[in-house]
LOKOLFI-58085 format. One record per atom (N, C-alpha, C, O): atom name; x, y, z. Coordinates in pm, 1 decimal, always signed. Example, Ala and Ser with C-alpha at 12.3 -4.5 7.8 and 13.67 -1.06 7.14 Angstrom:
REM LOKOLFI-58085
@name: N | c1: +1319.0 | c2: -569.0 | c3: +780.0 .
@name: CA | c1: +1230.0 | c2: -450.0 | c3: +780.0 .
@name: C | c1: +1320.0 | c2: -330.0 | c3: +780.0 .
@name: O | c1: +1423.6 | c2: -331.9 | c3: +846.5 .
@name: N | c1: +1285.0 | c2: -225.0 | c3: +708.0 .
@name: CA | c1: +1367.0 | c2: -106.0 | c3: +714.0 .
@name: C | c1: +1290.0 | c2: +3.0 | c3: +787.0 .
@name: O | c1: +1340.9 | c2: +113.8 | c3: +803.9 .
END
This chain:
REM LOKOLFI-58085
@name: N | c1: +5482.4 | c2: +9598.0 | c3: +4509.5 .
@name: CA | c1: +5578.7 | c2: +9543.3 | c3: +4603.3 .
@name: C | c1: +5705.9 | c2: +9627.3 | c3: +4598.2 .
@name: O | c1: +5764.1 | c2: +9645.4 | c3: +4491.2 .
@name: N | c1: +5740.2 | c2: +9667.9 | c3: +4689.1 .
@name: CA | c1: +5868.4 | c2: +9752.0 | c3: +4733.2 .
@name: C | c1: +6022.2 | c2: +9665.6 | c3: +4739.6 .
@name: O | c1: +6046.5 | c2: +9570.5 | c3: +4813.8 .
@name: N | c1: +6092.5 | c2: +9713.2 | c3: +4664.5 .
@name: CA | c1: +6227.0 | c2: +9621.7 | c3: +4660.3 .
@name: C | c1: +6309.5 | c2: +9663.2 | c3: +4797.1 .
@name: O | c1: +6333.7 | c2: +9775.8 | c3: +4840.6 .
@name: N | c1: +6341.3 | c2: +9544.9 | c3: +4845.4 .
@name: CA | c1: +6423.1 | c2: +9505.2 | c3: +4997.6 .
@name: C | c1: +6521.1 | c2: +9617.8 | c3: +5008.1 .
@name: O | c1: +6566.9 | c2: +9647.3 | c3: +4897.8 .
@name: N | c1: +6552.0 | c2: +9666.0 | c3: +5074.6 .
@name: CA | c1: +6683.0 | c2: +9776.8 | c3: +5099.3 .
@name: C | c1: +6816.3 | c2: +9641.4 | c3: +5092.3 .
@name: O | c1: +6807.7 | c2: +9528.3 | c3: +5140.1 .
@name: N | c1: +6914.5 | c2: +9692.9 | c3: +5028.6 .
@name: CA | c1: +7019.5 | c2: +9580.0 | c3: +4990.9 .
@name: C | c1: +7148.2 | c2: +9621.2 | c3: +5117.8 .
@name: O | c1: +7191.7 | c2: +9735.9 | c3: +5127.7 .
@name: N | c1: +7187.0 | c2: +9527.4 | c3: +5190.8 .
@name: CA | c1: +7226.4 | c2: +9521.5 | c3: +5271.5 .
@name: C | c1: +7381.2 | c2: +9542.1 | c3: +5265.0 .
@name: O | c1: +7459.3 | c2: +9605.0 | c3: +5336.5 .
@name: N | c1: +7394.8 | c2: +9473.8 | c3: +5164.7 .
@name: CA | c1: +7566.7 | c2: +9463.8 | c3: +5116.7 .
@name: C | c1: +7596.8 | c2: +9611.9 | c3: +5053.6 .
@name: O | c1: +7707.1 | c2: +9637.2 | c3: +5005.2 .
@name: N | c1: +7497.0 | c2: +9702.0 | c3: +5057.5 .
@name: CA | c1: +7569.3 | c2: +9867.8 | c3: +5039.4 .
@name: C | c1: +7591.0 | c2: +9909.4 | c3: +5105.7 .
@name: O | c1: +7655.1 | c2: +10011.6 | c3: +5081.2 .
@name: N | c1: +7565.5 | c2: +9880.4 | c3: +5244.5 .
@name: CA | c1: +7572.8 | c2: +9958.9 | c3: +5336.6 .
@name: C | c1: +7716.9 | c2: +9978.9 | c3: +5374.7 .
@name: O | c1: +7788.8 | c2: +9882.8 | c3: +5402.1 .
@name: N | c1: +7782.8 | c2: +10171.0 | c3: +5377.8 .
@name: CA | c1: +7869.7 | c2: +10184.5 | c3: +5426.8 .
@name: C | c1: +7917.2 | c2: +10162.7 | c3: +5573.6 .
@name: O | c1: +7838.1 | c2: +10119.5 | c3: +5657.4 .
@name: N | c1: +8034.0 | c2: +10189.8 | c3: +5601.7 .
@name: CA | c1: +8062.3 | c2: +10186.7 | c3: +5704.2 .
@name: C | c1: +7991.5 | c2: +10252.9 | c3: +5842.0 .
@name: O | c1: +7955.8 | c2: +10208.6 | c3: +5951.2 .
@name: N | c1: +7991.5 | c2: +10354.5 | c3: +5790.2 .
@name: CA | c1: +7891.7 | c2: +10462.1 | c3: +5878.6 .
@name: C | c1: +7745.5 | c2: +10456.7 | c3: +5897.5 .
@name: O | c1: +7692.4 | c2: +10542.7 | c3: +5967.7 .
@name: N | c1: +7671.0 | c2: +10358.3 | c3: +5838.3 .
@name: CA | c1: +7558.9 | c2: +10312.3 | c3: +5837.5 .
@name: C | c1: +7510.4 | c2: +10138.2 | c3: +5880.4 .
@name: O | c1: +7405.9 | c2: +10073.8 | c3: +5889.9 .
@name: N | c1: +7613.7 | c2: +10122.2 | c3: +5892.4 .
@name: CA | c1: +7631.2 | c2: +9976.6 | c3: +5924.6 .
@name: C | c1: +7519.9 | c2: +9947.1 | c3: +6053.4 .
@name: O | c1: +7491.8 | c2: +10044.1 | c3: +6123.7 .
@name: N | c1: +7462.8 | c2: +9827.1 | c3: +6081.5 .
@name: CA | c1: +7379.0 | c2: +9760.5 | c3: +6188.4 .
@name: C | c1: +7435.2 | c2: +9724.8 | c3: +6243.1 .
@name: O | c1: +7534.2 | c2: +9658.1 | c3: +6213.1 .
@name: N | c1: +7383.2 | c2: +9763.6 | c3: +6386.6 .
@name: CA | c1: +7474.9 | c2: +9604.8 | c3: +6514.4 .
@name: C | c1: +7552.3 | c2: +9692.4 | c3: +6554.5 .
@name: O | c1: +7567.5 | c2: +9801.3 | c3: +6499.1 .
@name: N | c1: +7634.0 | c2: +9638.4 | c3: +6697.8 .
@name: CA | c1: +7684.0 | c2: +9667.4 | c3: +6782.9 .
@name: C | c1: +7852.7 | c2: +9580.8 | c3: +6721.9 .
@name: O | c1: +7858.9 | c2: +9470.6 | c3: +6667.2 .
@name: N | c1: +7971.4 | c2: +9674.1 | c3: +6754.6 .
@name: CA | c1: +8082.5 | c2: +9603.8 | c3: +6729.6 .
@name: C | c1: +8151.2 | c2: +9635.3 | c3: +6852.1 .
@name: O | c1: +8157.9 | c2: +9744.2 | c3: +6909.0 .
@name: N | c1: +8239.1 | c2: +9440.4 | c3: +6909.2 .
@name: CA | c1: +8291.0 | c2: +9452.1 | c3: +6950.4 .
@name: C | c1: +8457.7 | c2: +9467.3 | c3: +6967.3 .
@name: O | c1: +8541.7 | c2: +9400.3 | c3: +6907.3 .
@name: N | c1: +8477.7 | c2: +9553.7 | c3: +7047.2 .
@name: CA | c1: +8662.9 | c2: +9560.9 | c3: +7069.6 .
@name: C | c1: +8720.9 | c2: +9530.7 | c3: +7188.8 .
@name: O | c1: +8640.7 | c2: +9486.9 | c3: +7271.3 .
@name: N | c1: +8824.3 | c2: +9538.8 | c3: +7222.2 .
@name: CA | c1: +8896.9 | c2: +9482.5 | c3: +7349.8 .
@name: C | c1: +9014.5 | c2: +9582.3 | c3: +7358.4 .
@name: O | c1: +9097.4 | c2: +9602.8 | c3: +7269.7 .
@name: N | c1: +9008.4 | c2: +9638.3 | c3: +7473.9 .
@name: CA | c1: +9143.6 | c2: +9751.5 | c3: +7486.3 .
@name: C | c1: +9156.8 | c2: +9711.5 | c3: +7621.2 .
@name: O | c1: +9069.0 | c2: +9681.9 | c3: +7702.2 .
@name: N | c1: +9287.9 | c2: +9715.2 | c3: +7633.9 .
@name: CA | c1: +9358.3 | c2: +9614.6 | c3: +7749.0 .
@name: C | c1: +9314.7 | c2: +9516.6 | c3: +7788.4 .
@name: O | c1: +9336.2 | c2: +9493.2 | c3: +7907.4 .
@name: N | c1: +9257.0 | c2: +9443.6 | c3: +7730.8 .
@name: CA | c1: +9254.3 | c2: +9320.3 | c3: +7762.6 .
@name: C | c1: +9029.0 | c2: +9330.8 | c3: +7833.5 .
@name: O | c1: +8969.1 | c2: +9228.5 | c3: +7866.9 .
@name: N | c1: +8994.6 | c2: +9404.1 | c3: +7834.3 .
@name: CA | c1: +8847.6 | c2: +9443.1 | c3: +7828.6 .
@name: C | c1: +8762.5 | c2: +9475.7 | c3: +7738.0 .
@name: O | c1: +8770.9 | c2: +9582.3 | c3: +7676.9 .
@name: N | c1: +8667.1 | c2: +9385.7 | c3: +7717.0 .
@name: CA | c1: +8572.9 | c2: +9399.5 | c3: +7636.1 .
@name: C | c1: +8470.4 | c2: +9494.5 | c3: +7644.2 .
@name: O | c1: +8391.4 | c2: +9507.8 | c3: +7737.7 .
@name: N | c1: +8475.2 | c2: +9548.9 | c3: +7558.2 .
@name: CA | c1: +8355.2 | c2: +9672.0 | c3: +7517.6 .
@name: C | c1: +8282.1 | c2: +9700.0 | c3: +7384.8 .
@name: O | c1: +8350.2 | c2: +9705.0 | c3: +7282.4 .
@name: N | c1: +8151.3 | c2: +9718.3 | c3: +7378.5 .
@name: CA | c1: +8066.9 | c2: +9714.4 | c3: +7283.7 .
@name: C | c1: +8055.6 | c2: +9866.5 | c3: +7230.1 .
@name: O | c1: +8061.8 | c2: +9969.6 | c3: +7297.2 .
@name: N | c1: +8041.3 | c2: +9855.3 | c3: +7120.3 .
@name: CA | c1: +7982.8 | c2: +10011.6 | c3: +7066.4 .
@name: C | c1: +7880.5 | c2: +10058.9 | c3: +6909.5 .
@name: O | c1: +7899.1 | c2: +10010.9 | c3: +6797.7 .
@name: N | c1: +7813.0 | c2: +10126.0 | c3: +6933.5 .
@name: CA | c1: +7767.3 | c2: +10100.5 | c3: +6799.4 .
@name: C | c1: +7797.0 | c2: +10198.0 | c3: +6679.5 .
@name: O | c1: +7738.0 | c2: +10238.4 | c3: +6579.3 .
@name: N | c1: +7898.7 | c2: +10212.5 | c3: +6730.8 .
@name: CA | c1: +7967.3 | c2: +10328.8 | c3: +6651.1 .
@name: C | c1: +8087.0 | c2: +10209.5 | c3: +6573.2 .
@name: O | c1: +8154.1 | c2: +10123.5 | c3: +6630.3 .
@name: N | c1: +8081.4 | c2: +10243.1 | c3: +6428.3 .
@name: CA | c1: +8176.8 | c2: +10182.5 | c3: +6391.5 .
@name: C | c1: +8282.7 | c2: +10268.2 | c3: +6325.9 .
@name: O | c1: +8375.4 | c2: +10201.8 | c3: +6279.7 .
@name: N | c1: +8291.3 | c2: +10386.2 | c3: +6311.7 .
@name: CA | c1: +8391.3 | c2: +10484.1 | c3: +6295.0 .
@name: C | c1: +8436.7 | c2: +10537.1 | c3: +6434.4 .
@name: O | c1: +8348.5 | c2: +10578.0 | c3: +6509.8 .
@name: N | c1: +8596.7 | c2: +10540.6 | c3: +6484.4 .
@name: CA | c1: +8620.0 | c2: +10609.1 | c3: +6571.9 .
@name: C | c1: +8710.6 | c2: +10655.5 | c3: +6587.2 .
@name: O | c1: +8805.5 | c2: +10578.0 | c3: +6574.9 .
@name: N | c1: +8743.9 | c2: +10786.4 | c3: +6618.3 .
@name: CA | c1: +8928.0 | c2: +10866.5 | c3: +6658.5 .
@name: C | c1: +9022.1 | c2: +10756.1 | c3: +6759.5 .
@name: O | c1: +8962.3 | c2: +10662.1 | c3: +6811.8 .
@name: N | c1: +9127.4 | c2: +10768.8 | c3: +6776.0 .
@name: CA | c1: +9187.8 | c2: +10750.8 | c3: +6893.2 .
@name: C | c1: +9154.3 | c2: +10795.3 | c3: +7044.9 .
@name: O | c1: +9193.1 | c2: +10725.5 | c3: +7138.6 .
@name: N | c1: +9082.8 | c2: +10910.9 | c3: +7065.0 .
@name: CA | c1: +9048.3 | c2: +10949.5 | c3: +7159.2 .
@name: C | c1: +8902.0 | c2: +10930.7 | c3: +7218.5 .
@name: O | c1: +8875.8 | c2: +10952.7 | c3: +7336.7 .
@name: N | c1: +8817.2 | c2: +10891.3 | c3: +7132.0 .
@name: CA | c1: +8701.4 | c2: +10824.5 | c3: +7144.2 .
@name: C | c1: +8713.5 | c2: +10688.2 | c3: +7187.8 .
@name: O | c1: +8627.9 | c2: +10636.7 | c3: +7259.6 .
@name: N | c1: +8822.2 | c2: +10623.4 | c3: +7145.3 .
@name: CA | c1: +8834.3 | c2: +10459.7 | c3: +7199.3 .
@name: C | c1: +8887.7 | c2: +10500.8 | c3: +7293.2 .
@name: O | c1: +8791.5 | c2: +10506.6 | c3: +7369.8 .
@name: N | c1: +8966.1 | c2: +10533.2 | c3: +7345.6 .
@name: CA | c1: +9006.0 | c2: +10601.8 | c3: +7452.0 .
@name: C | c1: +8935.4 | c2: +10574.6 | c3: +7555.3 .
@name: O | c1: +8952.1 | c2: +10484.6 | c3: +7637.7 .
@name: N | c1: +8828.6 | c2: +10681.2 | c3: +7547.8 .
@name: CA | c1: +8757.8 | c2: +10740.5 | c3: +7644.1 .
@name: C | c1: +8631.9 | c2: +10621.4 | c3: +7617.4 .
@name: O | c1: +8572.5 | c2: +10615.7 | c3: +7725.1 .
@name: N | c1: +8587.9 | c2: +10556.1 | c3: +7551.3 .
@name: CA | c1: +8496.3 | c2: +10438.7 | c3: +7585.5 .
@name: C | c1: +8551.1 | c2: +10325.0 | c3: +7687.9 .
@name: O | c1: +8478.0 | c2: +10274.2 | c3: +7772.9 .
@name: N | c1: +8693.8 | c2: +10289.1 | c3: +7669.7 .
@name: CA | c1: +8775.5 | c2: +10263.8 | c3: +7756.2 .
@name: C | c1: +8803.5 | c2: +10288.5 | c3: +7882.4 .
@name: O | c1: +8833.9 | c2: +10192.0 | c3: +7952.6 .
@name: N | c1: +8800.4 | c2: +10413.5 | c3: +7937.4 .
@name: CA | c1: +8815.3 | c2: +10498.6 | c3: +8032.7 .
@name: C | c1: +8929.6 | c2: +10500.5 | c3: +8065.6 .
@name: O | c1: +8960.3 | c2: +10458.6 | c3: +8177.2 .
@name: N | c1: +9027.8 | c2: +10550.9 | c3: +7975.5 .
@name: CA | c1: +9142.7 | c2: +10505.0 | c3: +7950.6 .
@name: C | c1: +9207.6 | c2: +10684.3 | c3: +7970.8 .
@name: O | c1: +9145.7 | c2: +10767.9 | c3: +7905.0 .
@name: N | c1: +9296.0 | c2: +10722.8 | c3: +8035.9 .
@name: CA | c1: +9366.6 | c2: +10894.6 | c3: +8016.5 .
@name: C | c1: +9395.7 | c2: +10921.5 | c3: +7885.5 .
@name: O | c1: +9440.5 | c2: +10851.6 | c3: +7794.5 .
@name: N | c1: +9357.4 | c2: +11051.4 | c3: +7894.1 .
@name: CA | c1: +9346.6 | c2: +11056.2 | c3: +7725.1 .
@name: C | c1: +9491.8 | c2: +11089.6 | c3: +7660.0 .
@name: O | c1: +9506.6 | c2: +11084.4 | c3: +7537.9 .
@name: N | c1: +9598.9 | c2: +11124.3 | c3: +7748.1 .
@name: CA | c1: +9725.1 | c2: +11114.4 | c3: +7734.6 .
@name: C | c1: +9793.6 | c2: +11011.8 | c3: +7704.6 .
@name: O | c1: +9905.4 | c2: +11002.5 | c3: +7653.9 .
@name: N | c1: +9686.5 | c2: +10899.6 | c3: +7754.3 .
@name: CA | c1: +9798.7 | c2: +10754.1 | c3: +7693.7 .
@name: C | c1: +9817.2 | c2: +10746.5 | c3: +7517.2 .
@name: O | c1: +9735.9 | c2: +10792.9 | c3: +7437.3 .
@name: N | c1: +9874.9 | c2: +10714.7 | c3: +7501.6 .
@name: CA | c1: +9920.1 | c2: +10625.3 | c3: +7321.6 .
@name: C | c1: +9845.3 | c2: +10508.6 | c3: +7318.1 .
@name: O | c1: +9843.5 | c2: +10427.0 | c3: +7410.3 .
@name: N | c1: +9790.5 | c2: +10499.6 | c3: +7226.1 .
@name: CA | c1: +9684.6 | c2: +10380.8 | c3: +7180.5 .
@name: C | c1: +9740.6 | c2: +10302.2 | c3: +7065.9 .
@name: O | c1: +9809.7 | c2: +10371.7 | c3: +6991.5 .
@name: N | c1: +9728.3 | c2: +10158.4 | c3: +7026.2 .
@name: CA | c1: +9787.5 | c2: +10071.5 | c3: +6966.9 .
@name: C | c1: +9681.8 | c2: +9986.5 | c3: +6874.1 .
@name: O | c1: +9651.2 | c2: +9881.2 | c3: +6930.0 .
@name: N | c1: +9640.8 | c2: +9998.6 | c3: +6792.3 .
@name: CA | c1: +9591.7 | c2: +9835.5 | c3: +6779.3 .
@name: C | c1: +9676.7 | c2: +9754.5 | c3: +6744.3 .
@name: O | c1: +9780.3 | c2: +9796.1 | c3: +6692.5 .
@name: N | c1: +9653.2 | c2: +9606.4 | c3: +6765.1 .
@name: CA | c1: +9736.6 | c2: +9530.6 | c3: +6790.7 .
@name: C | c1: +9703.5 | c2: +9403.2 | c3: +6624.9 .
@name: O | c1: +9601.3 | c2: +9339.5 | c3: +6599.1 .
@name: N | c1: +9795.4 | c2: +9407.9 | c3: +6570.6 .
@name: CA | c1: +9764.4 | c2: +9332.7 | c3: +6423.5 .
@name: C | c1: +9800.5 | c2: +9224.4 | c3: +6429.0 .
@name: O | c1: +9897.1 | c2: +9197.4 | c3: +6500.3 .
@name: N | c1: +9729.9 | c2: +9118.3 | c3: +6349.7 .
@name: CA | c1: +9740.1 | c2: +8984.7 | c3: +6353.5 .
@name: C | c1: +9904.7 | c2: +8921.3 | c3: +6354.9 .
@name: O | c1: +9917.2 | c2: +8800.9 | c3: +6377.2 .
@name: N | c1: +10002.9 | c2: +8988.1 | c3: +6335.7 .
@name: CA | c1: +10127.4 | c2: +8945.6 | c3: +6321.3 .
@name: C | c1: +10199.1 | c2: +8968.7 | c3: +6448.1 .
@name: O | c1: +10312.7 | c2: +8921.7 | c3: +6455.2 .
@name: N | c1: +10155.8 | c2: +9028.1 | c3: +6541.6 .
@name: CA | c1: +10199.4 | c2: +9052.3 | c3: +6674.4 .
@name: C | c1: +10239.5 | c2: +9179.1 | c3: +6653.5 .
@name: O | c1: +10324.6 | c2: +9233.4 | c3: +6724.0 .
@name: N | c1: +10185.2 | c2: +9231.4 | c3: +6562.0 .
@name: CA | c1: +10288.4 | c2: +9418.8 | c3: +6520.2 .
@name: C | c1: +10181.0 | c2: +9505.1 | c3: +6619.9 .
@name: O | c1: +10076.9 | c2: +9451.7 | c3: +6658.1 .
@name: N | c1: +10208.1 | c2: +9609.4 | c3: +6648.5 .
@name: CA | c1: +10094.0 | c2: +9683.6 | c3: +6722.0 .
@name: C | c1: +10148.0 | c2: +9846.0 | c3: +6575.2 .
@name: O | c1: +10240.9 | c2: +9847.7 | c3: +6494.4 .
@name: N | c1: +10045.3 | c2: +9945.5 | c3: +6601.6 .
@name: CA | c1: +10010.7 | c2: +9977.6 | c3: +6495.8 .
@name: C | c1: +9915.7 | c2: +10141.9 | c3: +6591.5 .
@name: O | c1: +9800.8 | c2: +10159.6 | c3: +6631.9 .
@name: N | c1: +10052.9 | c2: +10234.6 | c3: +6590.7 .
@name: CA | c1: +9981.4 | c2: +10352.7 | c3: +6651.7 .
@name: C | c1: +9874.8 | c2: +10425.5 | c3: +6617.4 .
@name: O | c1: +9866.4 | c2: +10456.1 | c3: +6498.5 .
@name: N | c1: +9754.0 | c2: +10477.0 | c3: +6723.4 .
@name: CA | c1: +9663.4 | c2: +10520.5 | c3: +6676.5 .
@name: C | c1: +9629.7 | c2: +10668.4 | c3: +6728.8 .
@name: O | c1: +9582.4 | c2: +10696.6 | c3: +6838.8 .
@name: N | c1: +9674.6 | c2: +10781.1 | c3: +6596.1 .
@name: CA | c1: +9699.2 | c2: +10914.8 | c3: +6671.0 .
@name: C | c1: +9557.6 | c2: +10985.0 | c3: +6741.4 .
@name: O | c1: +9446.8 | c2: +10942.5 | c3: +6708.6 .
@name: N | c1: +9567.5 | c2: +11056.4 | c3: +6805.4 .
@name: CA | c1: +9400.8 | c2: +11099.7 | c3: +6824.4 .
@name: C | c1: +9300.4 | c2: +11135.2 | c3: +6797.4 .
@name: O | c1: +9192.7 | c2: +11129.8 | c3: +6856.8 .
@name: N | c1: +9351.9 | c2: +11204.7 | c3: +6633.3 .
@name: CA | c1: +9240.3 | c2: +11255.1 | c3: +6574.9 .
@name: C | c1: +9251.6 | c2: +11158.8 | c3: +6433.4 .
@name: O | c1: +9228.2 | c2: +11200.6 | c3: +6320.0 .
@name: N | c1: +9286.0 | c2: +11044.1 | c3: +6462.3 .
@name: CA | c1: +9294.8 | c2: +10954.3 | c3: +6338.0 .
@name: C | c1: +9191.9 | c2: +10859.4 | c3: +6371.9 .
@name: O | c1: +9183.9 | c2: +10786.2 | c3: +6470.6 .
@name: N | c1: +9107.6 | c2: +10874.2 | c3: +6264.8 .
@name: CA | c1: +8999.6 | c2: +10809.2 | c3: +6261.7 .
@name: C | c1: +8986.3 | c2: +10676.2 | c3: +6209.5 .
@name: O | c1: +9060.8 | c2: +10652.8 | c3: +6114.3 .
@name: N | c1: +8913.7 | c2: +10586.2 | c3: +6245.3 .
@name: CA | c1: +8920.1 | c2: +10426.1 | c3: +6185.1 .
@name: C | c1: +8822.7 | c2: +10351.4 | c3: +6205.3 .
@name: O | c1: +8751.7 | c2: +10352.5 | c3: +6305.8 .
@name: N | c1: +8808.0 | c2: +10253.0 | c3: +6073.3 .
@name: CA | c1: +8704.6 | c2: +10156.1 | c3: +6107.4 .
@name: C | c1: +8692.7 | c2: +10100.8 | c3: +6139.6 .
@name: O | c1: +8750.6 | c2: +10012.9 | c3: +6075.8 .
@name: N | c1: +8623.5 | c2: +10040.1 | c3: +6259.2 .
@name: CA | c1: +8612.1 | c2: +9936.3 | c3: +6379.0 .
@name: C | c1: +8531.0 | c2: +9831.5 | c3: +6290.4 .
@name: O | c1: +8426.6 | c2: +9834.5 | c3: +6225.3 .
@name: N | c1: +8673.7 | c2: +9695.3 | c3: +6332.2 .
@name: CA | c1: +8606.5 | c2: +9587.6 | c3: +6313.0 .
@name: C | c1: +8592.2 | c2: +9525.4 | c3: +6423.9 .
@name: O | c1: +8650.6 | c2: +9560.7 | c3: +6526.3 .
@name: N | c1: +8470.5 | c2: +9371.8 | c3: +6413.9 .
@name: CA | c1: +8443.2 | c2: +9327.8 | c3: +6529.0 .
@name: C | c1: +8531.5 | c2: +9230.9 | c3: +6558.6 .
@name: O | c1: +8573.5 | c2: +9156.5 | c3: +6470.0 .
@name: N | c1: +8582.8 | c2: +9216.1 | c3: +6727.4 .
@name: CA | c1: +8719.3 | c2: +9165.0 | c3: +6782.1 .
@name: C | c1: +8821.4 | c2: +9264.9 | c3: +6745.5 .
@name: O | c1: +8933.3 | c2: +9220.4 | c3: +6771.0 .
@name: N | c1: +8823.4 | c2: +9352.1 | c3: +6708.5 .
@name: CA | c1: +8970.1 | c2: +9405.9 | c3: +6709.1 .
@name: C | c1: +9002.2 | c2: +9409.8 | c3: +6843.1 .
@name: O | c1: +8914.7 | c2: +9414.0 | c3: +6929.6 .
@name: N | c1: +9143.4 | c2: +9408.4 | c3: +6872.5 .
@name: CA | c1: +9175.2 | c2: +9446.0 | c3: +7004.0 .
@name: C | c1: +9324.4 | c2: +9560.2 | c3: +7001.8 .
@name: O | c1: +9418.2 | c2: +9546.0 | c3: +6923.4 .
@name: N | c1: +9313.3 | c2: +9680.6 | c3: +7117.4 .
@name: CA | c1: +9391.4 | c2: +9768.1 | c3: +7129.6 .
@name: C | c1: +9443.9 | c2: +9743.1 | c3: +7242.1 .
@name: O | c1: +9419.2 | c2: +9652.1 | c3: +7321.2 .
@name: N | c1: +9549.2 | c2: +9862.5 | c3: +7249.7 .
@name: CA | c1: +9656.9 | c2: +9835.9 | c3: +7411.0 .
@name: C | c1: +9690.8 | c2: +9984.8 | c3: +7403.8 .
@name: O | c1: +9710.1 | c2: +10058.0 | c3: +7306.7 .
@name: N | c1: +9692.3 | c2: +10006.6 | c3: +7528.0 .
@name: CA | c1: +9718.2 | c2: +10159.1 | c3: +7585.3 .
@name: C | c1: +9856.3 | c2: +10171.2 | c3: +7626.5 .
@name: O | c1: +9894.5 | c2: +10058.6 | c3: +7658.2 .
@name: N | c1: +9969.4 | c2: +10275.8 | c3: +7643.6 .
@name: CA | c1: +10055.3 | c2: +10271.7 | c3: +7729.8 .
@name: C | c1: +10080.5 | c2: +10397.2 | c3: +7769.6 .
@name: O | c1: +10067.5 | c2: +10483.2 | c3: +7682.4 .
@name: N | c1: +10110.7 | c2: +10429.7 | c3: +7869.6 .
@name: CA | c1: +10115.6 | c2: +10611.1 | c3: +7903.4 .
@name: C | c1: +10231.6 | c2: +10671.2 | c3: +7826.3 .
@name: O | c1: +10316.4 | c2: +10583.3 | c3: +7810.9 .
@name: N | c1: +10258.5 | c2: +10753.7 | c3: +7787.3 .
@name: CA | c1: +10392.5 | c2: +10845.6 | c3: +7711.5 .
@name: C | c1: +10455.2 | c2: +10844.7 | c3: +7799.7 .
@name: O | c1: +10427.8 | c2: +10874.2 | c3: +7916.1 .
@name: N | c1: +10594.9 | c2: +10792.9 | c3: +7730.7 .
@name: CA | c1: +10736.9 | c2: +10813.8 | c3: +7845.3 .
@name: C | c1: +10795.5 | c2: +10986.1 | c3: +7808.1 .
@name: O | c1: +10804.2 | c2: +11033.2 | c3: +7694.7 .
@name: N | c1: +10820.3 | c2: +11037.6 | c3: +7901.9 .
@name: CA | c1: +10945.9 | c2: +11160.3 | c3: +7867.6 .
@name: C | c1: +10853.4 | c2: +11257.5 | c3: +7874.9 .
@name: O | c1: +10884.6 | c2: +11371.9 | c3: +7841.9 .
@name: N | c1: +10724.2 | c2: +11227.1 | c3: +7919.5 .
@name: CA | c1: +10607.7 | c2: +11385.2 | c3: +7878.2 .
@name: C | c1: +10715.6 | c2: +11465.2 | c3: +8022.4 .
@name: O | c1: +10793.3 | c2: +11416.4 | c3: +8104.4 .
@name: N | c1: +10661.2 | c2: +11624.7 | c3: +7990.9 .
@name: CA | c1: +10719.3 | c2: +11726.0 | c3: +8009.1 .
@name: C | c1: +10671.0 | c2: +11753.7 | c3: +8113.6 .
@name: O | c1: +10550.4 | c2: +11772.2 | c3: +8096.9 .
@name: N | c1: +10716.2 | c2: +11774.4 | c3: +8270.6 .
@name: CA | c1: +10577.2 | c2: +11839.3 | c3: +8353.3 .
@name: C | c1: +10577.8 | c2: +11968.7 | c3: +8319.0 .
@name: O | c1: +10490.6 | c2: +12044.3 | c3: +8361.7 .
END
């Protein structure tokens, strides 16, 4: 008899299931649970110029740079806003 694969090791990056998030106020699924700023982004369909936020249980929002990577939990929710002062 073969011992069960143990479930509670599983890292982040190996994780089962689909997690959901909410960026502006829209729900979207993914089964990726590691992601940049610019990857939520763009699952979003969001310009990739905007500034991304997640938004923390205290009402704090909490910048998310583009090549900063993070672990998606399920329900998190983000907020987009375009950059003020960009340069034409």
């Amino acid at each position: 008899m073969e011992p069960a694969p143990e479930e509670d090791s599983l890292d982040a990056t190996t994780a089962k299931g689909p997690v959901h998030i909410e960026v502006d106020g829209t729900r979207y699924e993914t089964t990726e649970h590691e992601m940049n700023g610019l990857q939520i982004k763009a699952l979003a369909h969001r310009p990739p110029g905007n500034r991304l936020y997640r938004l923390e249980s205290d009402h704090q929002r909490v910048e998310i740079g583009d090549e900063e990577t993070i672990h998606l939990h399920d329900g998190e929710r983000f907020v987009t806003h375009p950059r003020v002062g960009k340069a034409s």
